[in-house]
C-alpha positions in Angstrom: 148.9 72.2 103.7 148.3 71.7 107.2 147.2 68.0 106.8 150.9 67.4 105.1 152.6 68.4 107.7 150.1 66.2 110.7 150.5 63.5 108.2 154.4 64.1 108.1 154.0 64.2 112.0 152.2 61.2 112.6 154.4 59.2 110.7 157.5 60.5 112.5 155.9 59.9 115.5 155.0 56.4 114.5 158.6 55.4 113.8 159.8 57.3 117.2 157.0 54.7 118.9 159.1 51.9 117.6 162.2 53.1 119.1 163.5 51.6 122.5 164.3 55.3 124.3 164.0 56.4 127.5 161.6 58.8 127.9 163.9 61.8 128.2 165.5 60.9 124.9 162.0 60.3 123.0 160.6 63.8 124.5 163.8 65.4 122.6 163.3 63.6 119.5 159.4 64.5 120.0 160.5 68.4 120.1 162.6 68.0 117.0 159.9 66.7 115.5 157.5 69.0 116.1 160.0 71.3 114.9 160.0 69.9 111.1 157.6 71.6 108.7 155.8 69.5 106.2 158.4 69.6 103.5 160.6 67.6 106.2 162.9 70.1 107.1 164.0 71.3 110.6 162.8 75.1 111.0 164.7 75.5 114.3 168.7 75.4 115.2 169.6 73.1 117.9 170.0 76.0 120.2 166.4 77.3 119.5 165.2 73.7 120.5 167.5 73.8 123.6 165.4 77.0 124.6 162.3 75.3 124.9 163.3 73.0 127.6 163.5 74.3 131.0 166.8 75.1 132.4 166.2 72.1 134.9 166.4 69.2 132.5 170.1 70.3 131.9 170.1 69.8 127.7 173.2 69.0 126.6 174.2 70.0 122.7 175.5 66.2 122.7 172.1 64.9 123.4 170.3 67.4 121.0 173.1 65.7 118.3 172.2 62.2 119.4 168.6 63.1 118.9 168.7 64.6 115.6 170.7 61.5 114.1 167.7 59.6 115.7 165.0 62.0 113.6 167.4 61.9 111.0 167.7 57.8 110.4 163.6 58.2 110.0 161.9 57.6 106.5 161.4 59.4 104.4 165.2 59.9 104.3 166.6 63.5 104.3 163.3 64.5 107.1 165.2 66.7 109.9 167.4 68.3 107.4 168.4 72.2 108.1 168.8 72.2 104.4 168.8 71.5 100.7 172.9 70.2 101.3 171.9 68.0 104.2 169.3 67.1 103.1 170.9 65.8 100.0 173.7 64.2 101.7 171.0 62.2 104.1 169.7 61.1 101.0 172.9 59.8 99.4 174.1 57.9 103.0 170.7 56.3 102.8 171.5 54.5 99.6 173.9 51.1 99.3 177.0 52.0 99.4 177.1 50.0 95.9 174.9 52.7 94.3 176.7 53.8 91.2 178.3 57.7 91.5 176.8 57.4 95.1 180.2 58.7 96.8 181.2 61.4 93.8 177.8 62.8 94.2 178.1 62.7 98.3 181.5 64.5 97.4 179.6 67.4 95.3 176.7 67.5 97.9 179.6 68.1 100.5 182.0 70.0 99.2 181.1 71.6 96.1 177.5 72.1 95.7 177.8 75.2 94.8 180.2 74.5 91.5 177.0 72.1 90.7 174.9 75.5 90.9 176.8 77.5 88.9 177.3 75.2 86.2 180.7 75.1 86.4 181.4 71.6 85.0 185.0 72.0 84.5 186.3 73.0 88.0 184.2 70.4 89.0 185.9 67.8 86.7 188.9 69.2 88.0 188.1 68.7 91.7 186.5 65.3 91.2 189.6 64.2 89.0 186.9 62.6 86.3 185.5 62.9 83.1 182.5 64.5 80.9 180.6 60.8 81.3 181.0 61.1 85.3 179.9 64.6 85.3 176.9 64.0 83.2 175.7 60.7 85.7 175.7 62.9 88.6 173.7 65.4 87.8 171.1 63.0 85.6 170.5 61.9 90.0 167.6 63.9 91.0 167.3 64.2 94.7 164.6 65.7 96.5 162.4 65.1 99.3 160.0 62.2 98.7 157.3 62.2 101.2 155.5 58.7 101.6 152.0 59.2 100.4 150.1 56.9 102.9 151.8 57.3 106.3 148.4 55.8 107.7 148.5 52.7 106.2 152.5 52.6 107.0 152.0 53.3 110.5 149.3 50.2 110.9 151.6 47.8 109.3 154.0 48.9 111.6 152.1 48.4 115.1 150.7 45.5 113.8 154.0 44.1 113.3 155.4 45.5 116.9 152.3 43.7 118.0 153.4 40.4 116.5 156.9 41.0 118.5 158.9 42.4 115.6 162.2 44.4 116.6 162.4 48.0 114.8 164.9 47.2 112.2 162.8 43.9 110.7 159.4 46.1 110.8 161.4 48.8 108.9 162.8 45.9 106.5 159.2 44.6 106.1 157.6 47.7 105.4 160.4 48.9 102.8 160.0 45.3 100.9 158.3 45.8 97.6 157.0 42.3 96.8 159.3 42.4 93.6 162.3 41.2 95.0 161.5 37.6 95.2 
């Protein structure tokens, strides 16, 4: 368990290392890190995580915010979730906005999660103004937490790319192409 979650660490680490932060603003998004167990969510609220800085470095909740979208745009997507509806929702924004049902599910995930859990497929037909077919596409998605399985072999591509001069956003393009798409 505990090698999960240093695993988990390291790679969130890794991807912070390719960010172009100051080092005030990479010590935050260190803490929130640090702060996200292995299944990728974040175990403490914002004001927890406030607490742990001294009353000196002045924390605003704004920068805590600005933070947590930074953990949050991290692989695998959903990490730095408080949970299962966040993390969820993470997941949906991280797909094209082309995917099919991808804004009826963001819809449930948002708004009516809990129609989803109790099975109640007609108030949800109701609220979503659709039909058995749509209903039936949304929940076939299964979302959950999928947790690279080599973050040591990710994180080496990834310096040596930096090395070579590559910007974050082109390492994080090379590393998420699959070889199939040619």
């Amino acid at each position: 368990q505990q090698a999960a979650t240093s695993s988990l660490r390291d790679h969130l680490l890794e991807q912070l290392s390719l960010l172009n932060l100051d080092g005030r603003d990479r010590e935050i998004v260190g803490t929130l890190i640090d702060a996200v167990n292995e299944d990728g969510y974040l175990t403490s609220t914002l004001e927890e995580i406030a607490e742990m800085f001294p009353a000196e470095a002045e924390l605003g909740a704004d920068e805590l915010r600005i933070a947590l979208n930074f953990l949050q745009s991290f692989e695998p997507p959903g990490v730095g979730a408080r949970d299962a509806a966040e993390c969820l929702a993470l997941q949906l924004r991280a797909l094209p906005a082309t995917t099919p049902l991808r804004d009826e599910a963001l819809t449930v995930v948002g708004a009516h999660l809990d129609l989803l859990a109790a099975r109640d497929f007609t108030k949800l037909k109701r609220v979503l103004h659709c039909d058995d077919t749509t209903i039936r596409a949304v929940r076939a998605k299964r979302f959950g937490p999928e947790l690279p399985r080599d973050y040591t072999e990710r994180a080496r591509q990834a310096r040596f790319l930096q090395y070579r001069g590559f910007d974050s956003a082109q390492i994080r393009a090379a590393l998420e192409f699959d070889g199939d798409s040619v």
